[in-house]
N, C-alpha and C positions, 0 to 999 in steps of 0.2 A: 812051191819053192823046190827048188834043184836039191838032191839027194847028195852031192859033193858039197854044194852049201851049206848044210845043214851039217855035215860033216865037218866041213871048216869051221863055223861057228863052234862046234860042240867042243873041239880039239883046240882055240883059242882059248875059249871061257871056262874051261874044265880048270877048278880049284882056284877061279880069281880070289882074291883077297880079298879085294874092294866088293864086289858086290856078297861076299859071304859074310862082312862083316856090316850090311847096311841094316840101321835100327828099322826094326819093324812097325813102328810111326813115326813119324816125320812132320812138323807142324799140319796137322791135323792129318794128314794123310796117310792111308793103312798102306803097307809092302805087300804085292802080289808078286810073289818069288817064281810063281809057275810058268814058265815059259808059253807063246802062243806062237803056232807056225801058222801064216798064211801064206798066200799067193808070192807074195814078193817082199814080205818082211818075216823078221824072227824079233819075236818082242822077249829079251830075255828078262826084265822085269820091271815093275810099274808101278808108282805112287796113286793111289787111287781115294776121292771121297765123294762114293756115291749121294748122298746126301749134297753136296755141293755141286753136282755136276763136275767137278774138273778129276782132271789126271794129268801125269805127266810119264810117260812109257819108253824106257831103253831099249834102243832095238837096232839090227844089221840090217840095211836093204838092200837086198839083192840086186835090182837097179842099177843101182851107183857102186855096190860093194864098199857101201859105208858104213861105221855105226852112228846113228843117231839119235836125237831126242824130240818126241813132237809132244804135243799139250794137244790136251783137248778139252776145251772149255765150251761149254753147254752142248752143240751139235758139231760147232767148228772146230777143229783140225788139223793144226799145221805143225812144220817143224823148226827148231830153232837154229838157225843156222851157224851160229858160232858154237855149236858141239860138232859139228860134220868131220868126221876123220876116218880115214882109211887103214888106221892104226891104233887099235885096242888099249896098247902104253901111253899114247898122247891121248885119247880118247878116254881115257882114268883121270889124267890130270886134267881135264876140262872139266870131268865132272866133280873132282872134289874142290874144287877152284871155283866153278857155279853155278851145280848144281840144285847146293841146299838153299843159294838167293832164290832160283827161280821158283820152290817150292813156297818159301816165305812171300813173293809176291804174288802167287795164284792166291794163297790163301789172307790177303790183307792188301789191298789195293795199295800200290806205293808210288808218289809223283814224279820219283827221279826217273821211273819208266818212261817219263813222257819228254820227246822231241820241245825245244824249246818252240819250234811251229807248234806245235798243239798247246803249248802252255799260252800263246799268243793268243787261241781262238777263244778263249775268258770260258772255255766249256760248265767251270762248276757253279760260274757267275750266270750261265745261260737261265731266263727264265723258264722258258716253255721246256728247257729238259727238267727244270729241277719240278715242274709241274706234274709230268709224266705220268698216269696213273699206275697204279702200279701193276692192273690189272687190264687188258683189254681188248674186247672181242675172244673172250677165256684166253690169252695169251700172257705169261707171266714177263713183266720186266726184269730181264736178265741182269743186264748190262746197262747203265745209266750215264749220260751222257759227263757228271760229275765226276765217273774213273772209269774212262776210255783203258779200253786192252790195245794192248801193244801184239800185231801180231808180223807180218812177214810184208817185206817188199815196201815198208814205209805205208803200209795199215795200220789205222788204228778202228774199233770196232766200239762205235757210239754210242747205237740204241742197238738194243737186242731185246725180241719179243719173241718168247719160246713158251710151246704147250708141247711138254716132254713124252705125253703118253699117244700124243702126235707124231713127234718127230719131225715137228711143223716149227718153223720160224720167218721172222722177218729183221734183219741186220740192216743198218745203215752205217756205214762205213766213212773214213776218211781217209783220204793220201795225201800226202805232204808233197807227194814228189808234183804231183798234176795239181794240188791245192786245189780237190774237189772233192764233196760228198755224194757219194751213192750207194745205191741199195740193191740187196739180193733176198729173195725168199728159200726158206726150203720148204718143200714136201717131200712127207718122207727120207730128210734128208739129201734128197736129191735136189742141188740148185733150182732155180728158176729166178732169169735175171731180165729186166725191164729199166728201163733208163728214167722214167714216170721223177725220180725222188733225184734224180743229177741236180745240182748246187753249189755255186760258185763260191756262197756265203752262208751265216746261220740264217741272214734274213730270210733268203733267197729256201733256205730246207727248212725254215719253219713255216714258209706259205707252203709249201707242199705238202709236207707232213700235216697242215692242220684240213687240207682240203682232199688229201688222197689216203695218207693211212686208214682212215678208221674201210674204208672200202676194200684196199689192200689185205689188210688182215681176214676179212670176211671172205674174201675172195682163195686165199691160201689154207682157212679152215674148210670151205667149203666145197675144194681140191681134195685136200687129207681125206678127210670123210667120207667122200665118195672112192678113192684109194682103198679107202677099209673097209668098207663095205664089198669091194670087187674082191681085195684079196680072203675076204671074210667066206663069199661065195665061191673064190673059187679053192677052197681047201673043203668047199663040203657036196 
């Protein structure tokens, strides 16, 4: 990050109010007041429960020269877009305005999060989600298809199967806008996207899912691992 940026930022947020007076928990969530500068953001501070996998992180992006606010919920990552502002003063009143809601629904699944499309798709009534092991191919169910995330662009985020000490997942996703389901893996974090689990309907992603997941997952474990073993050998 640019050294006048970091400068502006400093010379903005020197003595805010608001964030010097934010309680140091927050439905379930601890305050990390310590600022973090990288590449192209300045995160000045962040709701965090590692034990839950989520946060939710106050930050300038260089970028756009906005402040904003993104979640990160299990490996995924985005930002909410009704905090975006290029003004600190408006950028206050967004967050004490809703803020401490988006907190309260990271930590308690809530249905008025959900697009009346999605309340359509009978998700909590779905069998084969509420089936779902909870456990599979060592991959933990993150995310259940009973309380879909709401995340960006008319996402909502279905099934989530994550092995954290991987940094390995496989998401299956819906969009309202295209009224289709698909899927992304990560290894290591790093996308990897195949069309395999595309679905027009639940019928349509539960023949899929019952005939290509359990291989999918094997196939993104068995990615990872060879990943850690490369980076394993090559730091020694």
């Amino acid at each position: 990050m640019k050294e006048d940026t970091i400068a502006k930022i400093k010379e903005e947020t020197d003595g805010w109010e608001y964030m010097a007076n934010l309680p140091e928990e927050w439905h379930g969530f601890k305050l990390r007041r310590e600022p973090v500068i990288g590449k192209d953001k300045y995160d000045l501070y962040a709701y965090v429960n590692e034990d839950w996998h989520k946060s939710a992180i106050v930050y300038f992006h260089e970028e756009t020269h906005e402040y904003k606010v993104r979640l990160k919920i299990g490996l995924i990552e985005f930002a909410r877009i009704e905090f975006i502002t290029a003004k600190l003063s408006v950028f206050e009143e967004l967050l004490v305005a809703q803020f401490e809601q988006v907190l309260q629904d990271m930590a308690q699944f809530n249905p008025a999060t959900l697009s009346s499309i999605v309340k359509g798709l009978n998700l909590p009534e779905w069998q084969y989600g509420l089936d779902l092991p909870a456990e599979n191919e060592g991959f933990e169910l993150f995310i259940r298809p009973a309380e879909p995330v709401k995340i960006n662009n008319g996402s909502y985020i279905v099934i989530d199967y994550v092995d954290f000490t991987l940094a390995s997942s496989f998401t299956v996703y819906y969009n309202i806008y295209r009224d289709e389901f698909f899927s992304e893996a990560r290894i290591w974090n790093i996308p990897d996207v195949n069309y395999d689990f595309d679905s027009s309907d639940l019928r349509e992603l539960e023949e899929k899912l019952s005939s290509r997941m359990p291989a999918r997952l094997q196939q993104v474990r068995k990615w990872a691992e060879e990943q850690k073993e490369q980076i394993h050998y090559g730091n020694n």
